[in-house]
N, C-alpha and C positions, 0 to 999 in steps of 0.2 A: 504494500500500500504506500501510494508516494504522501509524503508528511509537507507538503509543498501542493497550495492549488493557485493557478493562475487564472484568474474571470477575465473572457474579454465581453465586451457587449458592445454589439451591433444592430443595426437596421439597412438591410437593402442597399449598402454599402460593398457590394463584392471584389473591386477592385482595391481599397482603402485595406479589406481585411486581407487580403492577399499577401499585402506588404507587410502587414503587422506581423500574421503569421511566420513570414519572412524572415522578420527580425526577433523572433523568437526560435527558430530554428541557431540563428549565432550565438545564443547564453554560453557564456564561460558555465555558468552553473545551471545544469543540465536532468537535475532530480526531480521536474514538476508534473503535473497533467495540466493541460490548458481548457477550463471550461467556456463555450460560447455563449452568451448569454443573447439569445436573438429573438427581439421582441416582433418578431411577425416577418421575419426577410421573406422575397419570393424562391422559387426555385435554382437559381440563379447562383443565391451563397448557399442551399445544401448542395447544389451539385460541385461549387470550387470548395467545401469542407469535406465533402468526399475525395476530391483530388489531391487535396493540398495532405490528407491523412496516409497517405501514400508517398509522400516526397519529405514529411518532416522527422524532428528524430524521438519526438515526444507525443503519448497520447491525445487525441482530440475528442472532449465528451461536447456534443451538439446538443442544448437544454434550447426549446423553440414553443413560444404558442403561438396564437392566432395571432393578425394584427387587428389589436382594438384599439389606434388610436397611440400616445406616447404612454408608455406602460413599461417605462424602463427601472420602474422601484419592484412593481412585481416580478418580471424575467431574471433579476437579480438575486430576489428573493429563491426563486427556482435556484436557480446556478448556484447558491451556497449551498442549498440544499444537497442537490445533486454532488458537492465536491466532495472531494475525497481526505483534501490535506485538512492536517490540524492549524494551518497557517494560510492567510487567505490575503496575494496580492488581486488588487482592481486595477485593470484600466479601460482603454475605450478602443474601437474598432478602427480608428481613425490616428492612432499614437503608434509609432514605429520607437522600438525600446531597441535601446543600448546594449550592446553586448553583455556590459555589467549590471541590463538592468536587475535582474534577478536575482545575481548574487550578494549585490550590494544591499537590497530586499531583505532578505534569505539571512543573511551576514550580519547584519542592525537590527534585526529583531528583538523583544525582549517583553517577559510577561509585565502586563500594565500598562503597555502603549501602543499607539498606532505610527505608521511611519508615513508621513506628508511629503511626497518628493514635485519635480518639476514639471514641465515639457517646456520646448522652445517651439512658438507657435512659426508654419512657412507660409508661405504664400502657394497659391493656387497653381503658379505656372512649374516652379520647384516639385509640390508635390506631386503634379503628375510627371514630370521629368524623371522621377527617380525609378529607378530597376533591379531588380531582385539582384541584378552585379553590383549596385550601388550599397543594398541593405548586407549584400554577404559582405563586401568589401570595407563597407560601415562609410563611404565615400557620404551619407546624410549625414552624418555626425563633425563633417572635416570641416571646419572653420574657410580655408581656403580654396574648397569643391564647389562650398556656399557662394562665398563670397565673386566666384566667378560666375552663380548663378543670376547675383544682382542683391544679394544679402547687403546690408548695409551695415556700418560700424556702430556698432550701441551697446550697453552697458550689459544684456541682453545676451551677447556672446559668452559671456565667462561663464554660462549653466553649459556651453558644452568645451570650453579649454577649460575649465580650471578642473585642476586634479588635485590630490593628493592634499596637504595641509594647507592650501588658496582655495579649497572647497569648502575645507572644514572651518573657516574662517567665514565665508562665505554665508555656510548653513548657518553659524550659529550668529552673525550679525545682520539678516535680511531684515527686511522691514516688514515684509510679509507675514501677518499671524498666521500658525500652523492650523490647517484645518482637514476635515475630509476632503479630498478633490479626487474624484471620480475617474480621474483620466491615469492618477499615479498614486493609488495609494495602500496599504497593507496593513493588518490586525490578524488579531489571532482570531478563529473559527466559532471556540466559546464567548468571546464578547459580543461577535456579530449575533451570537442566537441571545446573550443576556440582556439585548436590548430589541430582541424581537423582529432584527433586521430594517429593513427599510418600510415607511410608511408607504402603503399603495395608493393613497390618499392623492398622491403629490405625482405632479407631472412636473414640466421642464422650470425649468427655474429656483433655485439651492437645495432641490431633489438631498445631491450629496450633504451639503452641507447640515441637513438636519440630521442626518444621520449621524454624522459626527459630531456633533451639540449634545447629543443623547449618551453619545460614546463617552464624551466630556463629564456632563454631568452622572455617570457612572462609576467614576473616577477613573479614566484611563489619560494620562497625559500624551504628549506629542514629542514623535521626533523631528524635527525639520530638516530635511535631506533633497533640499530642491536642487541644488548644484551639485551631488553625488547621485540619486536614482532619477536618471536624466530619460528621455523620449522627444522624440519632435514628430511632432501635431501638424497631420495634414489637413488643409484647407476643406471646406466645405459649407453650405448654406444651411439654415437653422430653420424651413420653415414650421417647424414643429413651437417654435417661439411665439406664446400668444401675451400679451397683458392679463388675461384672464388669469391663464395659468399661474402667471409670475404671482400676485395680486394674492391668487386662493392659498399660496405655500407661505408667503409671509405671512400671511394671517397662524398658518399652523405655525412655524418658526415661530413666532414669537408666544405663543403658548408654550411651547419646550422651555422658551426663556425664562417665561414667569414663574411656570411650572417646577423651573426644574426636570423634566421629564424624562426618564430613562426608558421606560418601553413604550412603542405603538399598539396600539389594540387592533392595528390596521396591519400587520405583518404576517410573519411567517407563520407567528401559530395566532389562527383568528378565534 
């Protein structure tokens, strides 16, 4: 039984998870199963998770329902389910990880916390530029592959040069508070169930971030690892983005606040 689960979660993205998958084929640390979290894809991504199970070096469990709409806290809830590891990274279908992203995951663990890392977000024309020789060769990760793509010089760069103690520097003087982020983040299996997992309640808009409020007020603190468990984030359009939705989730968030709240009544076990 691998002690290591990976969740990705997608939608109808087939080409975005191809790469990801990709770039999980290169982990220096190679102990996981990768679960899919696919809130309704068509034919299209079970037919490349059939292919792609065939060409990678680690198992691929497909957790899939119907599409009703953005239903990416349920599908989630699925896929914890479904996983196997006592240790549960997240990220998103559309984030190509680091060779080390896993290890460094994997490596920083620790009972009582959850691990907040980065992405570096590209542009549209980059993202589709890039090719499975670029994610083996890690040529997305190269400061100067970028930069001849049309990447520009900004402060922005150091989440993928800075290594080593210019990281650790980094993580621990960001200005960023540590929080759940959805596209890079890790807890242990047991926390995710002690807080009942993700509220189904909630569609797009700090989805994650409630989740880890809840995590918070359970007492689990945070690591900050946004310049050491690195990924870059391919471009894509949000029409799943309503006012509505944003609107109905602060309203919940900010009961967690008052509240205090650690479990949903809306989760895994209803």
């Amino acid at each position: 039984m691998k002690n290591l689960s990976v969740i990705v979660s997608t939608f109808n993205k087939p080409d975005w998870l191809e790469k990801v998958l990709w770039g999980f084929d290169c982990q220096t640390y190679k102990d996981f199963e990768l679960v899919i979290a696919d809130d309704g894809s068509g034919i299209e991504t079970k037919n490349l998770i059939n292919d792609m199970r065939k060409k990678v070096s680690y198992p691929i469990n497909h957790v899939w329902h119907e599409d009703d709409g953005f239903q990416k806290c349920k599908i989630l809830n699925k896929a914890v389910t479904a996983s196997k590891g006592e240790y549960i990274i997240m990220t998103d279908g559309d984030c190509i990880p680091r060779k080390d992203f896993v290890q460094v995951h994997y490596f920083n663990k620790k009972p009582g916390y959850l691990i907040s890392g980065g992405y570096y977000m590209l542009p549209m024309n980059i993202s589709l530029d890039i090719t499975k020789e670029d994610i083996l060769q890690q040529n997305c990760f190269d400061l100067k592959w970028l930069k001849n793509k049309g990447i520009p010089n900004t402060f922005k760069n150091n989440k993928l040069s800075a290594k080593g103690i210019v990281s650790k520097f980094f993580n621990l003087f960001t200005p960023t508070k540590a929080s759940w982020n959805g596209h890079n983040s890790s807890v242990w299996k047991m926390d995710i169930l002690n807080v009942n997992g993700f509220d189904e309640r909630m569609q797009y808009g700090g989805e994650d971030r409630e989740f880890g409020e809840r995590l918070f007020n359970f007492g689990i603190k945070s690591k900050q690892l946004r310049y050491s468990a690195v990924c870059v984030h391919l471009d894509h359009e949000r029409s799943y983005r309503t006012p509505e939705s944003i609107a109905k989730n602060m309203v919940i968030r900010k009961e967690v606040r008052q509240n205090k709240s650690v479990w949903t009544y809306h989760g895994i076990v209803k």
